[in-house]
Structure formats: structure tokens, C-alpha cells
C-alpha atoms as a printed R data frame, in Angstrom:
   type eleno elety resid chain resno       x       y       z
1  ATOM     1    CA   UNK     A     1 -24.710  15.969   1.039
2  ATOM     2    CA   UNK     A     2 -22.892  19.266   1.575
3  ATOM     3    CA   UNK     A     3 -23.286  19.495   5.404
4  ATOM     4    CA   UNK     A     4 -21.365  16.095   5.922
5  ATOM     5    CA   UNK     A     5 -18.328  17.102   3.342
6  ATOM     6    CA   UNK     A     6 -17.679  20.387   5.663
7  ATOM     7    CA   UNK     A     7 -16.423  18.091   8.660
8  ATOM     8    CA   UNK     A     8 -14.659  15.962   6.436
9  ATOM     9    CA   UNK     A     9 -10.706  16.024   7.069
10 ATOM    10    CA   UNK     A    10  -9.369  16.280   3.223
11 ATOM    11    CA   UNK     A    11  -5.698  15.788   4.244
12 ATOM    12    CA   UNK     A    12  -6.936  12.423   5.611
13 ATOM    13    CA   UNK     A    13  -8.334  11.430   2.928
14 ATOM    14    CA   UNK     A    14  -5.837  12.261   0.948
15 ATOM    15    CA   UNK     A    15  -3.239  10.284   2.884
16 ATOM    16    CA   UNK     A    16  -5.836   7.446   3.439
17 ATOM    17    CA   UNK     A    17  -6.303   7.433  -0.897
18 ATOM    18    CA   UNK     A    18  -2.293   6.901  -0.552
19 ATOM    19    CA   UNK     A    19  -2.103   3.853   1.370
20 ATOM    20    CA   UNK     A    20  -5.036   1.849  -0.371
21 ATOM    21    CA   UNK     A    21  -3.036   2.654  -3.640
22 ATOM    22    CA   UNK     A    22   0.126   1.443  -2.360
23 ATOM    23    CA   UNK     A    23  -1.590  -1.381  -1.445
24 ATOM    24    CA   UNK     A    24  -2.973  -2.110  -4.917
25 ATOM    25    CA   UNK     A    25   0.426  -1.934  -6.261
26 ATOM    26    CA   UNK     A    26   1.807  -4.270  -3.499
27 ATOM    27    CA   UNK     A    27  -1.103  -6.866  -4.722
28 ATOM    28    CA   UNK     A    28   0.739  -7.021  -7.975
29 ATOM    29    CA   UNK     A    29   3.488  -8.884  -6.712
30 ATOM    30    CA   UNK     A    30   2.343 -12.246  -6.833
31 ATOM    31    CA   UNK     A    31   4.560 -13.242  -3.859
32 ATOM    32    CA   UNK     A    32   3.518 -10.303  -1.438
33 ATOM    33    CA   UNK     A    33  -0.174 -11.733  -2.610
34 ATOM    34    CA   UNK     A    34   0.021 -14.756  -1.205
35 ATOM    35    CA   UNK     A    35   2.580 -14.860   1.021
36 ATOM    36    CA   UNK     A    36   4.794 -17.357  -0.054
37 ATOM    37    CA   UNK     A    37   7.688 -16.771   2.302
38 ATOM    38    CA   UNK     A    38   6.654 -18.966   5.663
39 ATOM    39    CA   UNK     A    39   9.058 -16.911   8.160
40 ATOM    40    CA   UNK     A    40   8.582 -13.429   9.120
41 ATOM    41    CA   UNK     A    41  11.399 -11.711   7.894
42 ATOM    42    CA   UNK     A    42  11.795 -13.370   4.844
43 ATOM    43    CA   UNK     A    43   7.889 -12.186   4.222
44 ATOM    44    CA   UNK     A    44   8.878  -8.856   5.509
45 ATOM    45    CA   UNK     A    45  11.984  -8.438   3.180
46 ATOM    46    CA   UNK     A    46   9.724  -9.263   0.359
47 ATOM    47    CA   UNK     A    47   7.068  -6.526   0.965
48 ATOM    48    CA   UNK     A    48  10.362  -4.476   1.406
49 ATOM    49    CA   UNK     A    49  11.812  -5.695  -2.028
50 ATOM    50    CA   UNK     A    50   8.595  -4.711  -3.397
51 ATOM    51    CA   UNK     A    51   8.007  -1.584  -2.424
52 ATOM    52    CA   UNK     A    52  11.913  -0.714  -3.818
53 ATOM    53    CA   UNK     A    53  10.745  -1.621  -7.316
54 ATOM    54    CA   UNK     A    54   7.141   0.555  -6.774
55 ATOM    55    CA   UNK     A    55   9.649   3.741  -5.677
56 ATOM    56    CA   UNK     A    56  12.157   3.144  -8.708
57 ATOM    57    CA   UNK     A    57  11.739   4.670 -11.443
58 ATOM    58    CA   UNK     A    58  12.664   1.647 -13.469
């Protein structure tokens, strides 16, 4: 209803909506998916990788 939108924080939302589509896009990277990197930082480089080619303009 209209009360419950008025204390409703839009720019959180907003940023919130940002995340869960970054997300979405991360999911396409079928390595990120299922992490197949067993160490750490060679899991974390691959999120990292992936997140170059979602900024690119490629």
C-alpha cells in the first residue's frame, strides 16, 4: 500500500537492485557458478576476471 512505500529508502533500493544484477551477470560465468577453482585466491581472481569482462565494453 501507499503508507508502507513512504518509509521506504529508494536510494537503497536502488543500490540493493545493483548488486542482485551484478550478481546475475556473475552467474553467467560458468566457473564463478560453480566454483571450480579449490583455493581462495585463485576463486577470488576469477570473480575478479569476471567482473573485468562485465565492466568492458567489449
Amino acid at each position: 500500500s501507499k503508507s508502507s512505500n513512504e518509509h521506504m529508502d529508494w536510494y537503497l533500493y536502488k543500490i540493493r537492485h545493483l548488486v542482485e544484477n551484478l550478481f546475475a551477470r556473475l552467474k553467467q560465468f560458468r566457473g564463478v557458478a560453480t566454483r571450480y577453482d579449490k583455493l581462495k585466491q585463485n576463486y577470488e581472481n576469477s570473480v575478479a576476471l569476471a567482473c573485468i569482462f562485465i565492466w568492458l565494453p567489449l
